[in-house]
C-alpha positions as CSV (number, residue, x, y, z in Angstrom):
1,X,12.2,2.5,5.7
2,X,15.2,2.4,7.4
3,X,17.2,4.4,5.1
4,X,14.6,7.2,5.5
5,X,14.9,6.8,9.6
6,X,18.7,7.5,9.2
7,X,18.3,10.2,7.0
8,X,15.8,11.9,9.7
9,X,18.1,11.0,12.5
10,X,21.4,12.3,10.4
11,X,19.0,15.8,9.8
12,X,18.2,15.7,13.8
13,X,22.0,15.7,14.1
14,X,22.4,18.2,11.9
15,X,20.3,20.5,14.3
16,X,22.1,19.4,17.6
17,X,25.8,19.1,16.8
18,X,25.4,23.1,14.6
19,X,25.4,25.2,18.1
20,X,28.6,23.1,19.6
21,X,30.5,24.0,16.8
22,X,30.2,27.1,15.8
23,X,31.5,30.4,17.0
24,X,30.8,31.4,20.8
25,X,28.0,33.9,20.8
26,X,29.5,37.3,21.9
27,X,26.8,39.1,23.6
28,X,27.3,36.3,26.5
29,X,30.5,38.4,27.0
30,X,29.4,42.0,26.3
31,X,27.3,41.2,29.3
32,X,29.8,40.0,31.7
33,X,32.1,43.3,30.7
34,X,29.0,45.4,31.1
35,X,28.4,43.9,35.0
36,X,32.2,44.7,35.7
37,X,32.0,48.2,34.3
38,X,28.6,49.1,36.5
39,X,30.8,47.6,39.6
40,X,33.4,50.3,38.9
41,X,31.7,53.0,38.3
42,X,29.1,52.6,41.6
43,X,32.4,52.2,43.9
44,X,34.3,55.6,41.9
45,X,30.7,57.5,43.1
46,X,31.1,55.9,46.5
47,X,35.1,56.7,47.1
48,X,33.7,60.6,45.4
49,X,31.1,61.1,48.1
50,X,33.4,59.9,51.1
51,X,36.1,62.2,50.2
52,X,33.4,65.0,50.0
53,X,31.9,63.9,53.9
54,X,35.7,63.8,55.0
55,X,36.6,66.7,53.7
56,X,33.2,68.6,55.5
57,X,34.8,66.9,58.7
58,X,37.9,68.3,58.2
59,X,36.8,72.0,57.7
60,X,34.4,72.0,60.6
61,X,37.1,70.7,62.8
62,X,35.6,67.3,63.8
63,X,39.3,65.8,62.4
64,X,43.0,67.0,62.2
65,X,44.8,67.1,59.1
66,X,46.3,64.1,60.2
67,X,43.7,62.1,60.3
68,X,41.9,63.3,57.3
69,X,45.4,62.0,55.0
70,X,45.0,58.6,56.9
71,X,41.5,58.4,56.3
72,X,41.4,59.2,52.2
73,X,44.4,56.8,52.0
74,X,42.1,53.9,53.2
75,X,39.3,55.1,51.1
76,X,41.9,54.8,47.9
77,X,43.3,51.1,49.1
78,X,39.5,49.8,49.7
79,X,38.9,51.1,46.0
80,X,41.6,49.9,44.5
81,X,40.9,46.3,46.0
82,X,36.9,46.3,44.7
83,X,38.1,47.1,41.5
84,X,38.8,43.1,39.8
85,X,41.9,43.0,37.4
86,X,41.8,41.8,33.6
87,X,42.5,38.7,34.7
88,X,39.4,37.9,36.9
89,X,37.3,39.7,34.3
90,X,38.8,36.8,31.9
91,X,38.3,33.9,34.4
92,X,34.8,35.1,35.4
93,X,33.1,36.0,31.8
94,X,34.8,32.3,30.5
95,X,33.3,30.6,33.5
96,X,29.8,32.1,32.3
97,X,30.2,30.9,29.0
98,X,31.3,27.8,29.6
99,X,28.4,27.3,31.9
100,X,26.4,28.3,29.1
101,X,27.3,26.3,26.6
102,X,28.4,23.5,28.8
103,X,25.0,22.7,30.1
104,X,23.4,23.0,26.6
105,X,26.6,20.5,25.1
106,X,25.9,18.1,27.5
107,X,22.0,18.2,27.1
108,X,22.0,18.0,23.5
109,X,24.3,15.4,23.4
110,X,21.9,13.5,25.5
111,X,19.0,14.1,23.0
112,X,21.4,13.0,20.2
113,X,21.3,10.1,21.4
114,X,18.3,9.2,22.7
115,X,16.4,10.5,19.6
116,X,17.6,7.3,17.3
117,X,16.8,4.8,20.5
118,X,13.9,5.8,21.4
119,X,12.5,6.0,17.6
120,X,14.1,2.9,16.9
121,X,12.4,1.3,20.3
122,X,8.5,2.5,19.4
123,X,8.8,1.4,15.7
124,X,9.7,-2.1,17.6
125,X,6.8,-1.3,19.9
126,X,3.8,-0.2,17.5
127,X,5.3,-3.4,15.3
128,X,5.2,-1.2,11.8
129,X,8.1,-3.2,11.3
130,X,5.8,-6.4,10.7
131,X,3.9,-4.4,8.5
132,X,6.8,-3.1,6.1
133,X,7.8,-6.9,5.9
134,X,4.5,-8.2,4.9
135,X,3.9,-5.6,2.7
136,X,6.8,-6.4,1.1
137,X,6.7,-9.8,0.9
138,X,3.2,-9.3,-0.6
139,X,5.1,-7.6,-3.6
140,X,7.3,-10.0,-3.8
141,X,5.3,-13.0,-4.6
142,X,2.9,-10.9,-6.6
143,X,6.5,-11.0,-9.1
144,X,6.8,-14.6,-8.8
145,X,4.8,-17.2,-11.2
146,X,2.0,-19.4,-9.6
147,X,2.8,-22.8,-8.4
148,X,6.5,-22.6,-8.4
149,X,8.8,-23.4,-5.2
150,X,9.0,-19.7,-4.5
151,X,5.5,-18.8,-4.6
152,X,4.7,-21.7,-2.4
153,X,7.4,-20.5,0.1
154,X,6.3,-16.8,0.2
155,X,2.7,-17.9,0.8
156,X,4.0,-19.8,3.9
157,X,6.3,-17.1,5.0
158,X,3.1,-14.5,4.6
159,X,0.8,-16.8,6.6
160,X,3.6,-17.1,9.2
161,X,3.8,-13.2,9.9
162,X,0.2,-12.4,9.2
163,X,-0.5,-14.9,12.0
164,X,1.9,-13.7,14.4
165,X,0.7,-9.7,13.6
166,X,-2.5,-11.3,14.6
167,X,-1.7,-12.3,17.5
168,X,-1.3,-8.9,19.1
169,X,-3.9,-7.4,16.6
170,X,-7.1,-10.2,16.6
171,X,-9.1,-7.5,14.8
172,X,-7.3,-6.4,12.1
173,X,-9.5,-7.7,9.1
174,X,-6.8,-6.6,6.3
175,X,-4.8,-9.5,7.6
176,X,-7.8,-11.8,8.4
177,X,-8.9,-11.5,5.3
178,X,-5.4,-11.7,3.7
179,X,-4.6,-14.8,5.7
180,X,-8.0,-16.8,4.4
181,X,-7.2,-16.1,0.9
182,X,-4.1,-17.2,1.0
183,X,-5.4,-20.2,2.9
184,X,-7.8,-20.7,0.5
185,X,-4.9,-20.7,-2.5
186,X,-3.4,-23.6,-0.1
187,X,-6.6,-25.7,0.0
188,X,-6.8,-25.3,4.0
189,X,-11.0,-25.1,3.5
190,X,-11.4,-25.4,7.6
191,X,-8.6,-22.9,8.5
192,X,-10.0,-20.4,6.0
193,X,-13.3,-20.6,7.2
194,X,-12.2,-20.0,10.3
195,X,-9.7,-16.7,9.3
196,X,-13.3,-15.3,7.4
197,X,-15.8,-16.1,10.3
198,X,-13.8,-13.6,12.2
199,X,-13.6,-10.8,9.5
200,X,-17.0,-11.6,9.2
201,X,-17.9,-10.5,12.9
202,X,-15.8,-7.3,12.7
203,X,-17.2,-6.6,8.9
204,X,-20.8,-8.0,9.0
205,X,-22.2,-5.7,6.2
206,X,-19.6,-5.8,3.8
207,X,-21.1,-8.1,0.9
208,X,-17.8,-9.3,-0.8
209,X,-16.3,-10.5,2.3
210,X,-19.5,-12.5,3.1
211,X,-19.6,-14.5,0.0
212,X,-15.9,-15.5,0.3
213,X,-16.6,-16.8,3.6
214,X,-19.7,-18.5,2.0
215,X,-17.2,-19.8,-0.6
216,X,-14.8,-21.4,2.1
217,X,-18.1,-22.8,3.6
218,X,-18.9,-24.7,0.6
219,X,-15.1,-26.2,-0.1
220,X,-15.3,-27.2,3.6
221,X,-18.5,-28.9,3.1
222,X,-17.1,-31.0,0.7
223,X,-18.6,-28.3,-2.3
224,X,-22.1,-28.6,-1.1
225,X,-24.4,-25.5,0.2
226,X,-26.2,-27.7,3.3
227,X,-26.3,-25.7,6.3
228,X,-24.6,-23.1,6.6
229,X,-22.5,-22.1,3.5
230,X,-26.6,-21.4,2.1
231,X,-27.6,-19.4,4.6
232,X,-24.0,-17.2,4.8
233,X,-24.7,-16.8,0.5
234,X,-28.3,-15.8,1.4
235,X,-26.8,-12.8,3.5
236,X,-24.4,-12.4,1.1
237,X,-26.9,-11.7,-1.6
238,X,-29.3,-9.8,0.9
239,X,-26.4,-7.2,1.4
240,X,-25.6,-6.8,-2.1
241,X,-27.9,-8.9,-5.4
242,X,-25.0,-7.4,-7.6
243,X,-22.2,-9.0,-6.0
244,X,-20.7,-11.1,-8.3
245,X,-19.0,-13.7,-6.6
246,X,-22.7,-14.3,-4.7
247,X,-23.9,-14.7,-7.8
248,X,-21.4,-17.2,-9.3
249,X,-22.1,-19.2,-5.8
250,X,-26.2,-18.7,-6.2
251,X,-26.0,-20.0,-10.1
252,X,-23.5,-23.1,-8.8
253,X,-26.1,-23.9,-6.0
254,X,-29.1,-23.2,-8.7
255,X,-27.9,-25.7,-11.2
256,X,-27.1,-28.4,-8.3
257,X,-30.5,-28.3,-7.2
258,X,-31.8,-28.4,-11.2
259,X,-33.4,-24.8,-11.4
260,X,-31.4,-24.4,-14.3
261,X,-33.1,-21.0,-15.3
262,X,-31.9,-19.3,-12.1
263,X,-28.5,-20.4,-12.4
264,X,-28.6,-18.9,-16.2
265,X,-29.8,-15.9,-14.6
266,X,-27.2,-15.7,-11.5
267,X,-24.5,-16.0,-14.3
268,X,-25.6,-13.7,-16.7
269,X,-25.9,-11.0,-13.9
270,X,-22.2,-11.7,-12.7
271,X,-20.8,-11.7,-16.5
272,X,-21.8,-8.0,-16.8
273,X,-19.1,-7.2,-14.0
274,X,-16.3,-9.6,-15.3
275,X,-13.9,-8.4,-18.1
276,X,-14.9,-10.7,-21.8
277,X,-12.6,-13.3,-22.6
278,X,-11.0,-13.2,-18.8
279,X,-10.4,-17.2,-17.5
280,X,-13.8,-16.1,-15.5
281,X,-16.0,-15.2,-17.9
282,X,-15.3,-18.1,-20.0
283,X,-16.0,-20.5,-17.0
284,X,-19.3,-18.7,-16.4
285,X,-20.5,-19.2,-20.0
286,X,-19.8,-22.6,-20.3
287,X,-21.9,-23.2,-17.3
288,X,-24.6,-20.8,-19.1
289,X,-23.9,-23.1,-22.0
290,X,-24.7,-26.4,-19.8
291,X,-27.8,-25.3,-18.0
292,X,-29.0,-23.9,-21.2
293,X,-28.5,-27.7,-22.6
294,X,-30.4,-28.6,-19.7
295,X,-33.1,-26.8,-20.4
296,X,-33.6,-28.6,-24.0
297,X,-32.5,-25.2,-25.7
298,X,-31.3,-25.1,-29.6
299,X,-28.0,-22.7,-29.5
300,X,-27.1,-21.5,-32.3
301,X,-22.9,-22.2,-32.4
302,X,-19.7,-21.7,-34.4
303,X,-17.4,-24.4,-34.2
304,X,-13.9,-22.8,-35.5
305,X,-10.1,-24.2,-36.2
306,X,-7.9,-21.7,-35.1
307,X,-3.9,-22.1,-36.7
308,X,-1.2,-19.9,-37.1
309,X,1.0,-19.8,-39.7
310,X,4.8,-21.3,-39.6
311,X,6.1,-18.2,-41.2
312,X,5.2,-15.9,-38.1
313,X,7.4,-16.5,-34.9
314,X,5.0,-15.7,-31.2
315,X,6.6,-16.0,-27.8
316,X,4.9,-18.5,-25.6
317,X,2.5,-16.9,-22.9
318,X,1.0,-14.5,-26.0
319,X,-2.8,-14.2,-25.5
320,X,-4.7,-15.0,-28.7
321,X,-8.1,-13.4,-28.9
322,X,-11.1,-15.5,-31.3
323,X,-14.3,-13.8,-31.8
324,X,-17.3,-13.3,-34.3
325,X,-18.5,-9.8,-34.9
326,X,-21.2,-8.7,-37.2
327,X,-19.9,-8.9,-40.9
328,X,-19.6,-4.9,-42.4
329,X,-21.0,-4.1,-39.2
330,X,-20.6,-2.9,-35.6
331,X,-16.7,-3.3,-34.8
332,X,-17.6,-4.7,-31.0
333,X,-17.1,-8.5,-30.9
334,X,-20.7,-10.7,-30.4
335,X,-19.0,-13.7,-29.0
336,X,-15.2,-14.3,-27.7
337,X,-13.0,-16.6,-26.4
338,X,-9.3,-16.4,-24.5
339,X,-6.5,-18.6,-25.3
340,X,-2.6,-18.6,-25.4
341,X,-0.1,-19.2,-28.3
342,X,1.0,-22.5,-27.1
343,X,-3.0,-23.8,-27.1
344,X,-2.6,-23.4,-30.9
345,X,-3.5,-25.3,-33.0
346,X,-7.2,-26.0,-31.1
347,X,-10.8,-25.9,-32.0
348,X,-12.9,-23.5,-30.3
349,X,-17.2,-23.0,-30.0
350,X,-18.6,-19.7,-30.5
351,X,-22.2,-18.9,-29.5
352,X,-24.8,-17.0,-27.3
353,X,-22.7,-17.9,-23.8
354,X,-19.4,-15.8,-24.7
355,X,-21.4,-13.0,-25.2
356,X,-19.9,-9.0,-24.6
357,X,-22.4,-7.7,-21.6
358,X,-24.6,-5.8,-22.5
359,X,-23.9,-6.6,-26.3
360,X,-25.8,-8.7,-28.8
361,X,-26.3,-12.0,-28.5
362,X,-24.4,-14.0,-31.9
363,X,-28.1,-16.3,-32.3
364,X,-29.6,-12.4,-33.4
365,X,-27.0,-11.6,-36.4
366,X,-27.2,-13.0,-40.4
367,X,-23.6,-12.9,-41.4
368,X,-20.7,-13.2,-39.0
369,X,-17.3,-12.9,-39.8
370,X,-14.6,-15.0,-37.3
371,X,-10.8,-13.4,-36.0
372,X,-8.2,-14.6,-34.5
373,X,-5.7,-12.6,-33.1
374,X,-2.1,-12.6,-31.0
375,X,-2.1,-9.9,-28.8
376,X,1.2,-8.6,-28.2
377,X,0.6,-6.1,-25.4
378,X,-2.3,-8.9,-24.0
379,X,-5.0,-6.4,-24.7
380,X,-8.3,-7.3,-26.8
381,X,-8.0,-3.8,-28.4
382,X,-6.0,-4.2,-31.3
383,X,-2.4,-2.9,-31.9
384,X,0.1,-2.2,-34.5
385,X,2.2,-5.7,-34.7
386,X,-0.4,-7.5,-33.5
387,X,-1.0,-11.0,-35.6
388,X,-4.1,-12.0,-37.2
389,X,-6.6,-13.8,-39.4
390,X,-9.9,-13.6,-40.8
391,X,-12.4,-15.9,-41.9
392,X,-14.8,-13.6,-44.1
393,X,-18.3,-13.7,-44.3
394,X,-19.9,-16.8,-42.9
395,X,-24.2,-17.1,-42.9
396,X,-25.6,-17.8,-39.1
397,X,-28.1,-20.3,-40.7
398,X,-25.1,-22.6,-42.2
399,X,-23.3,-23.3,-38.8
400,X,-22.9,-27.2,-39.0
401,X,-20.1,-27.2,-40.5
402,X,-16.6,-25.9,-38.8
403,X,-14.8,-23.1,-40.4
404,X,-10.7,-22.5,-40.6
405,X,-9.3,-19.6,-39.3
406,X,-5.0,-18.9,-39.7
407,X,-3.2,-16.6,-38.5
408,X,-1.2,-15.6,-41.1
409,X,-0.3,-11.9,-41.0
410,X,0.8,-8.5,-38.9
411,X,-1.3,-6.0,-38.3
């Protein structure tokens, strides 16, 4: 930012300091000869027409001959004096000029100066300044890994500035909403609430913002939806059914109070709008999974080792992808799960609740086949040097027993 207000002010200067140092402009000049010439040439018709008058005089006999020498000589002194000398043409036409261009010097000069402080003093003013730094500090920790020293120290730094832009901007609802969220990262339930309730009254209809301040409501409460973190979720829901953080809250508070078919429902609907195998998606089938148990339902399940083989080298922090897809059949995985290289090796169950949206569920197919995969670029779709495994074909109706899956070559 600053670099780009210097290279505007250098381009300003540019402008100003260009007509102080070049070349005089000429015509200021011409004119001042011009003026000196007209002088001369109305005072050579006046001395004509006197010496015309006095010599009328002189042959009508109102003068002697005398007089009539005395009087042309006077004529000739008082035309010689009017006339200025090269000199005073100098002095006067450099006198005009520098008056000119003096003036101008001086007020650019001015403006040269000025322009930087007074930019300088409004960008204080209007506070942009705050705004740059936030933003970048923003980027900054979005660099950093979570729950290390520095990420801790930029979220503290970012609640420090967001409060004090605040302070002269109450109703800025980026940075109220910024604020609680980071609040919210830092366990401060009652101070979030507080950063959301006013959002809330400057945003009433927006849906998302409503069921985060629901959210902060019900980690305040002590994770309970009494009073009013139910009614905020009700709004939340009123303003938008789809919303899927609403919904996550509405199946949470649905399985608390034992209607265990509405929280399957809530959950189902919010896992159509959450990426498969994301850390979300998994936690919402495994309570799909629980109030499905609940409700005395048989799920049908694969139960699968997953192991990779010492001859292949991974970097920690890989994603490894394990799914079931329809044996000789429809590429499009029918139940997955997200892990990481370093989980391996780990057993992992497969069934109706890890579901793709909109896809089938894995109870509807005969004969499954189970992959597990490293992702190198972190992507589910697969990619050349990608690592993998696969189990074959294994029949739906013989799911009792756990099946092995290794990792044991590259793609």
């Amino acid at each position: 930012m600053w670099t780009v207000l210097a290279l505007l002010t250098l381009l300003a200067a540019a402008f100003v300091i260009y007509p102080l140092v070049r070349k005089p402009v000429r015509p200021v000049v011409d004119k001042t000869e011009a003026t000196f010439d007209l002088v001369e040439h109305k005072n050579v018709e006046l001395f004509k027409e006197q010496l015309l008058e006095l010599k009328q005089q002189l042959e009508d006999g109102d003068i002697k001959e005398s007089q009539y020498s005395e009087l042309v000589s006077e004529q000739k002194r008082l035309l010689l004096s009017d006339a200025p000398d090269k000199d005073s043409r100098d002095s006067l036409s450099h006198a005009i000029a520098t008056q000119k261009t003096g003036r101008g010097a001086w007020l650019l000069m001015v403006c040269l100066l000025l322009v930087p402080l007074v930019a300088f003093g409004l960008y204080q003013v209007l506070g942009a300044s705050d705004d740059v730094e936030i933003a970048e500090l923003l980027e900054a920790r979005r660099t950093v890994s979570l729950g290390t020293e520095d990420y801790s120290v930029l979220s503290k730094t970012i609640q420090s500035r967001i409060s004090r832009k605040l302070a002269s901007e109450a109703d800025n609802v980026f940075y109220l909403v910024t604020l609680a969220r980071l609040q919210m990262e830092d366990a401060n339930f009652s101070a979030a609430t507080a950063s959301y309730q006013k959002a809330v009254s400057l945003a009433p209809n927006d849906a998302e913002l409503m069921a985060e301040y629901a959210q902060a409501l019900y980690f305040a409460a002590g994770s309970k939806f009494e009073g009013e973190a139910g009614l905020v979720l009700d709004n939340a829901l009123g303003l938008d059914p789809g919303n899927r953080t609403a919904l996550g809250l509405n199946g949470i508070r649905a399985f608390e109070s034992g209607d265990y078919q509405l929280a399957v429902r809530s959950w189902q609907l919010a896992l159509q709008s959450i990426p498969p195998g994301s850390p979300q998606a998994q936690a919402l089938q495994s309570g799909i999974l629980r109030a499905r148990k609940q409700l005395g339902e048989e799920l049908p399940s694969l139960t699968v080792k997953v192991a990779l083989s010492p001859d292949l080298e991974v970097t920690p922090g890989q994603v490894v992808y394990v799914f079931a897809r329809e044996w000789q059949g429809k590429p499009m995985p029918l139940a997955v799960a997200r892990l990481l290289v370093e989980d391996l090796p780990t057993t992992v169950i497969l069934d109706d609740t890890m579901a793709m949206p909109g896809g089938a569920p894995l109870s509807s197919i005969d004969s499954v086949e189970v992959v597990a995969r490293v992702s190198l670029s972190g992507s589910a779709i697969p990619s050349a040097g990608d690592l993998e495994g696969v189990t074959g074909e294994l029949e739906m109706g013989n799911t009792k027993v756990p099946v092995q899956v290794v990792i044991d070559h590259q793609l």
